[in-house]
C-alpha positions in Angstrom: 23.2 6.1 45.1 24.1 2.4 45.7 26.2 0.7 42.7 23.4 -1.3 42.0 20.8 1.2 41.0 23.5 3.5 39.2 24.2 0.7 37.4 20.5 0.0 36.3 20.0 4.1 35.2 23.4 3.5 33.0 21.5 0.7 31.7 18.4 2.4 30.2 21.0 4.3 27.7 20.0 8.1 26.0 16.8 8.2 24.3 17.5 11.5 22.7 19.9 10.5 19.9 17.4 8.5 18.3 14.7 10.5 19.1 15.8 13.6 17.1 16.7 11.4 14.4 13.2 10.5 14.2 11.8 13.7 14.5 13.8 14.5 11.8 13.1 11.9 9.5 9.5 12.5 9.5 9.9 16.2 9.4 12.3 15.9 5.7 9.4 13.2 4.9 6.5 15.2 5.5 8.2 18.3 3.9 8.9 15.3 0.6 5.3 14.0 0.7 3.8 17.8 0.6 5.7 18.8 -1.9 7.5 21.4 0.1 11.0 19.7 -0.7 10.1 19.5 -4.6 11.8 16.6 -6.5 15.8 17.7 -8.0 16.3 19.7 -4.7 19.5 19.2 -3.7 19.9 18.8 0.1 22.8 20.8 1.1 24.2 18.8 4.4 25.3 21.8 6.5 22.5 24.5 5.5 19.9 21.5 6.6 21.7 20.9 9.8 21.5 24.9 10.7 18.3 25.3 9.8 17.1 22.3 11.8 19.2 22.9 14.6 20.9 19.5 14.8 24.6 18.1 14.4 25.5 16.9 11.1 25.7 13.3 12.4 22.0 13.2 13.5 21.0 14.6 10.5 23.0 12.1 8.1 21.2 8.8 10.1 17.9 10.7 8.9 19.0 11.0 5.5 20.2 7.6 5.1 17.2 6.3 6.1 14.9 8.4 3.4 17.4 7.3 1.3 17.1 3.6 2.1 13.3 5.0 1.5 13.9 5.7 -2.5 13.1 9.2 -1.6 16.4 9.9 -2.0 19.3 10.2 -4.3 23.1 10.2 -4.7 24.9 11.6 -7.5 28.4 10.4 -8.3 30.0 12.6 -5.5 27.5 10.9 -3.0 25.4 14.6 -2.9 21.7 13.8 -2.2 18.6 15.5 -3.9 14.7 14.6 -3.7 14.1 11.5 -5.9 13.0 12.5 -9.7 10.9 9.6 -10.6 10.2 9.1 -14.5 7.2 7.8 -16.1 8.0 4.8 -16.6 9.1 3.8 -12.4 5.7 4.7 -11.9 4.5 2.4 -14.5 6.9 -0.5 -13.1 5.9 0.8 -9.6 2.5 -0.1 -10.0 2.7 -2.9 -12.0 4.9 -4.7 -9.8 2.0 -3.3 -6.7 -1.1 -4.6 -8.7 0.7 -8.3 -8.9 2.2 -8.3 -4.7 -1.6 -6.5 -3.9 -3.6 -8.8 -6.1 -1.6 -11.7 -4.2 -2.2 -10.6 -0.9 -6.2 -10.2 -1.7 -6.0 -13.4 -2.9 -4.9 -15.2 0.1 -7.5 -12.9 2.6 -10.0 -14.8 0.8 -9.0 -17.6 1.2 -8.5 -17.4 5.0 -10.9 -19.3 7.3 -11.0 -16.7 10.0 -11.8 -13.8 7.2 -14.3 -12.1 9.3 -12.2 -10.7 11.4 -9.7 -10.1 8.9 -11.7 -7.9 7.2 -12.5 -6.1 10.5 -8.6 -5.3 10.6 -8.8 -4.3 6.9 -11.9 -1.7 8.0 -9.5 -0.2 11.1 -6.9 0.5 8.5 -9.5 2.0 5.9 -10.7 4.4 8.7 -7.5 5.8 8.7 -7.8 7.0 5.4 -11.0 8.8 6.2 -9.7 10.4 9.7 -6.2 12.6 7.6 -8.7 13.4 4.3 -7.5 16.9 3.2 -3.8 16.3 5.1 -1.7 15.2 2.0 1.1 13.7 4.3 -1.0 12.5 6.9 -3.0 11.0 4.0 -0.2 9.2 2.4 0.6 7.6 5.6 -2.6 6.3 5.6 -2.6 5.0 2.3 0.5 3.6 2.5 -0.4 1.8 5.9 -3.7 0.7 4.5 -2.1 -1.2 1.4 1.2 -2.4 4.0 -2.0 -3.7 6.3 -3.7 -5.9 3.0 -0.2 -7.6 2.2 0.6 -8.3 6.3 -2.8 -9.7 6.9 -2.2 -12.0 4.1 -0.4 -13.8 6.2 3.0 -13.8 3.4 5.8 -12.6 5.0 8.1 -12.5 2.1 4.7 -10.9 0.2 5.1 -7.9 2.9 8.8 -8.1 2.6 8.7 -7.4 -1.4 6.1 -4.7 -0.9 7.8 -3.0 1.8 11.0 -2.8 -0.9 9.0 -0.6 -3.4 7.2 1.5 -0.4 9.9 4.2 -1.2 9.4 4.4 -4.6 5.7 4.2 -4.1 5.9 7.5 -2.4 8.3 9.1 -4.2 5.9 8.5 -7.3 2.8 9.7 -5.3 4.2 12.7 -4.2 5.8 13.8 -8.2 2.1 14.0 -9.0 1.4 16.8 -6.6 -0.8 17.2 -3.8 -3.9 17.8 -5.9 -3.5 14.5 -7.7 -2.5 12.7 -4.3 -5.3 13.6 -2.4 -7.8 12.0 -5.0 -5.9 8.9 -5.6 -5.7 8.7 -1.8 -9.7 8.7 -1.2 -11.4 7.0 1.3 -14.2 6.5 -1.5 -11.6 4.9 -3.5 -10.4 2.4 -1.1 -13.5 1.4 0.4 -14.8 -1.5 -2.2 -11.7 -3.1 -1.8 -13.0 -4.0 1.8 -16.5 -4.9 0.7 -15.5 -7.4 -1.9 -13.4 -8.3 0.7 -15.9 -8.9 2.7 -18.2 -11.0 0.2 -15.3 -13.4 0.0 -15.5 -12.0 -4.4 -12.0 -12.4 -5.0 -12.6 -11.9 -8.7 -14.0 -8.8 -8.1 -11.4 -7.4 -5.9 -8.8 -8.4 -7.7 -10.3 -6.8 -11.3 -11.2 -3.6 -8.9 -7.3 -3.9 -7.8 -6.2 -3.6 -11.1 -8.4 -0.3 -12.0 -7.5 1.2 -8.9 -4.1 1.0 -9.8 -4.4 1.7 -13.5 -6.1 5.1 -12.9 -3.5 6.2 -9.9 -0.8 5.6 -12.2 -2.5 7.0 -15.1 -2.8 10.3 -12.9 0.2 10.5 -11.8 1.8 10.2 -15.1 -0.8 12.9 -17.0 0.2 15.2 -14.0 4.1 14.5 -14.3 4.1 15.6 -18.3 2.0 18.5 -17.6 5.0 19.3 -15.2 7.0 19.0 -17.5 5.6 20.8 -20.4 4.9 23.9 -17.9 8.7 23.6 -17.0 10.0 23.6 -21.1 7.3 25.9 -22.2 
């Protein structure tokens, strides 16, 4: 082998590293969003690496990263557990969604080249119908559908501040449950925000918006204190 092209094979680095990483991130995230790792579980470092079969260092960029997320937490001793999200985060949560979504609907409108805008919007919506009945293929839907309305905007810091509360956005979807997910996850549910949309009724989608959001968190919250009861009685 000539120095040249040993050179250029040292050049294309490992993949692996950063691939098990990966595969482990989404594995712990799929395992959050299903309910599988229930909120307050503590994640014990060395028992995770064993039973995933990878070193301790892979595993802790995985971690870091759902904890960058908001699906995790850190105690005073730096031990992380499943994010416990009250009532009133998911309140704030979609609150402070409702104003960044409301925004971004706003300024679709307003575009020139809306048309095909709304087109992209319609790609993204088929994504909720294609995972129905998967609860964390479904939530990566939904997220990616709502991420799509604030990037097409066309506002980067817009898709910047809703990209801060993604974590928390999940973490708050998945305390309801997969029952309560799965409906506030709906392709039926999404779909008029694409028509309206499409009429150019900003009005309308905005006001739609805002009940959208009202009744997601208003589940999520009616699920999280029957939790709660069931777990005191």
């Amino acid at each position: 082998m000539s120095p040249a092209t040993e050179s250029s094979l040292r050049a294309l680095g490992s993949i692996e590293p950063q691939t098990r990483r990966e595969l482990i991130h989404a594995r712990l995230r799929e395992a959050i969003s299903s309910g599988e790792l229930a909120a307050g579980t503590h994640l014990a470092e060395v028992e995770l690496s064993e039973s995933l079969g990878v070193s301790r260092g892979t595993l802790r960029e995985a971690l870091r990263q759902l904890q960058q997320e908001g699906l995790l937490t850190a105690d005073s001793r730096g031990r992380l557990s499943v994010r416990v999200v009250t009532e009133q985060e998911v309140e704030e949560i979609f609150t402070v969604r409702h104003a960044l979504e409301s925004l971004a609907l706003e300024l679709i409108c307003a575009r020139q080249d809306r048309p095909a805008v709304v087109a992209q919007v319609r790609r993204a919506l088929d994504g909720l119908r294609r995972a129905e009945g998967d609860v964390a293929a479904q939530l990566d839907a939904d997220m990616a559908f709502h991420e799509r309305l604030c990037e097409l905007s066309g506002n980067a810091t817009l898709l910047h501040s809703w990209r801060s509360v993604s974590g928390l956005t999940r973490a708050a979807v998945t305390a309801a449950g997969p029952e309560t997910a799965l409906h506030n996850m709906a392709y039926e549910r999404h779909a008029p925000i694409a028509d309206l949309l499409e009429a150019g009724d900003e009005a309308g989608a905005r006001d739609y918006l805002r009940a959208h959001m009202r009744d997601a968190a208003r589940r999520i919250e009616e699920r999280m204190r029957l939790r709660s009861a069931s777990a005191a009685g």
